[in-house]
N, C-alpha and C positions, 0 to 999 in steps of 0.2 A: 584458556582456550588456544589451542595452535592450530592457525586457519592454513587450511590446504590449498597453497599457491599452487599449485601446477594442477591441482581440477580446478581454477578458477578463472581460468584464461586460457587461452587459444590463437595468442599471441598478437593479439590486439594491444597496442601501447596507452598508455592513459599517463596524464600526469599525476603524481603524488596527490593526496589530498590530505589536509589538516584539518583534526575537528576543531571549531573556536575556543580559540583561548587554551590550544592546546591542549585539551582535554585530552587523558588517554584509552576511553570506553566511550560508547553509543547507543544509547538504545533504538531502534528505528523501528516506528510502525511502520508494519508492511498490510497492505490490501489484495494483492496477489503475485505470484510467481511471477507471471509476465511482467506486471512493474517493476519488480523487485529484481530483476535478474540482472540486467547492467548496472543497476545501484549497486546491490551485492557484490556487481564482479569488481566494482572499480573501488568499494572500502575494500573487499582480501588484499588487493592488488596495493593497498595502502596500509595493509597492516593493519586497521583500524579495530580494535577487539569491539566487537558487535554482537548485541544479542537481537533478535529478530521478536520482536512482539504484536502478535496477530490478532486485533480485538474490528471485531467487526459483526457486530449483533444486526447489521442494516442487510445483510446478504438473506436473500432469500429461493428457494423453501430452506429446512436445514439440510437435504441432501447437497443442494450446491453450494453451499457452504463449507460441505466435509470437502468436497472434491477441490476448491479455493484452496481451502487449508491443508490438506495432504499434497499439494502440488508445492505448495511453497515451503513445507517441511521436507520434503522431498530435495527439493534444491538444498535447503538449509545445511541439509544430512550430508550431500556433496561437496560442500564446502566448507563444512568444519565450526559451523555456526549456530551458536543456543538455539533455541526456537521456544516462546514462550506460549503456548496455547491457553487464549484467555477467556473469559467464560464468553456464552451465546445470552447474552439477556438481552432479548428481542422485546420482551413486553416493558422495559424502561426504553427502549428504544422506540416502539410504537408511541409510548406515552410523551416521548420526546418531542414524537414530529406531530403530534394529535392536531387538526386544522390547517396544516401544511400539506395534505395529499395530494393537491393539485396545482401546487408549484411545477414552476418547469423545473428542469435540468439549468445548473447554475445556479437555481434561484435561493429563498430562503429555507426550503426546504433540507438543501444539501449542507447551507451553512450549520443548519443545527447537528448536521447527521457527523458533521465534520470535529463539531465544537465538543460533541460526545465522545465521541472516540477519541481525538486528543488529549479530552478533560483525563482521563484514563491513563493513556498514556505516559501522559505528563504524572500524575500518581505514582503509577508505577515505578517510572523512576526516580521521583522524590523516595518511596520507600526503601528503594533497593540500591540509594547513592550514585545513581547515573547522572551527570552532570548535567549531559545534551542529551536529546530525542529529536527526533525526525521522522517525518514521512516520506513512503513512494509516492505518494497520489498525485503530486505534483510533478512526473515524468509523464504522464500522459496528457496529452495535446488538447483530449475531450474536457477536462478540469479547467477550474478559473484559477493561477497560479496565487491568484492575490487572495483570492477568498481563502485557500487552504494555507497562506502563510498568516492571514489576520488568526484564524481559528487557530493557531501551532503556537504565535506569538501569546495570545488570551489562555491560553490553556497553563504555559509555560510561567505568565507570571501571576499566579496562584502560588508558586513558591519560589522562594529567596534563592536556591542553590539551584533549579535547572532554567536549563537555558535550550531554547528551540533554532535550529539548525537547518536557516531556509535557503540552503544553496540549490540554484537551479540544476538540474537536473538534466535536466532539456539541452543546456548547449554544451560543446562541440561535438555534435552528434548521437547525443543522450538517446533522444527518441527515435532512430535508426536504429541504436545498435540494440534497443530493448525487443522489436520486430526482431533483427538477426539472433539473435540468444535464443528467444523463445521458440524460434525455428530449429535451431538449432538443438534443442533441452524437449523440443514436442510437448511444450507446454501445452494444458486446455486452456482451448481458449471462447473464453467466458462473451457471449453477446448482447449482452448490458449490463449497467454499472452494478448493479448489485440487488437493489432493495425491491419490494414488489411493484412502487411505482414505476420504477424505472421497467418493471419489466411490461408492468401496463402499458406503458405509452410509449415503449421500442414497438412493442408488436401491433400497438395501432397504427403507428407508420410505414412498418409491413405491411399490414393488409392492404392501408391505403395506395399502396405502391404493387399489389400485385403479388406478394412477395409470401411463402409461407412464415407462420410463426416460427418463432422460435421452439428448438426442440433440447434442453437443457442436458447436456452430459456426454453429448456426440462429439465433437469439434475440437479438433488439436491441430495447432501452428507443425506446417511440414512442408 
């Protein structure tokens, strides 16, 4: 794969990044474009050969799911990077979180949804000889940074040869410049986490606030 440094920056400086132990591939789960865009720009910007693997059966209905996943293939395509499209099984995902529906945000609910999709990940690249894997989910402010590296670490040591990749994301500006990117890229942008509860109980706090529902598939960063 020869990743296209000059659509990958905009002349923003970053420092080098190493994967651990020097490893010379990555697989990174990605949750959406908007997290994914300063991560992405700052491994091109590192040479880093990365494949992008997109599993996220928690996103709901399936329309806002295609529109997640076409925005972050989208980028992918701009920047010269795999894009793994991996299946929607939502009903192992329902059966996943079965009696957790009324967790909060943060709570146990999210650690399983979490522990799911890395289980996977971490698979995948046991199968496909990827050393390391990683997540975006942990550039975003709204995530518990600890919860999603226990789930990456648990997932990771299921096997002997990969290894989970919890570099924060967040600092020197992480989470700034993922808002400028996707301003900049007109990412959609998505107003809640994903799954149906969350979309439950974003828009009970809308109403409780006055505020209309949510209307899924309008709304892009500009």
């Amino acid at each position: 794969m020869k990743i296209k440094k000059d659509l990958s920056l905009d002349g923003y400086e970053r420092p080098k990044l190493e994967v651990p132990n020097k490893e010379s591939k990555l697989l990174l789960h990605s949750c959406c474009a908007p997290c994914a865009g300063e991560i992405m720009e700052a491994i091109a910007s590192s040479e880093i050969k990365t494949t992008v693997f997109f599993y996220n059966p928690n996103i709901h209905p399936k329309e806002e799911y295609e529109i997640r996943k076409d925005e972050n293939k989208r980028f992918c395509d701009q920047l010269g990077f795999e894009f793994i499209d991996a299946d929607y099984d939502k009903e192992n995902w329902f059966e996943r979180i079965k009696g957790l529906e009324n967790e909060p945000e943060r709570g146990a609910r999210c650690t399983k949804c979490f522990d799911m999709r890395f289980e996977r990940s971490a698979l995948f690249a046991h199968e496909h000889d990827f050393p390391t894997f990683a997540t975006t989910l942990g550039i975003s402010r709204w995530k518990d940074m600890k919860q999603i590296n226990d789930s990456g670490h648990r997932a990771a040591s299921r096997y002997q040869k990969v290894n989970y990749w919890d570099f924060n994301w967040r600092k020197q500006g992480g989470s700034s410049r993922m808002i400028e990117i996707s301003k900049r890229e007109n990412f959609y942008q998505q107003e809640y986490c994903g799954c149906v509860y969350s979309l439950r109980d974003t828009n009970k706090w809308r109403m409780s606030q006055n505020k209309p529902r949510i209307i899924r598939g309008i709304k892009f960063y500009n």
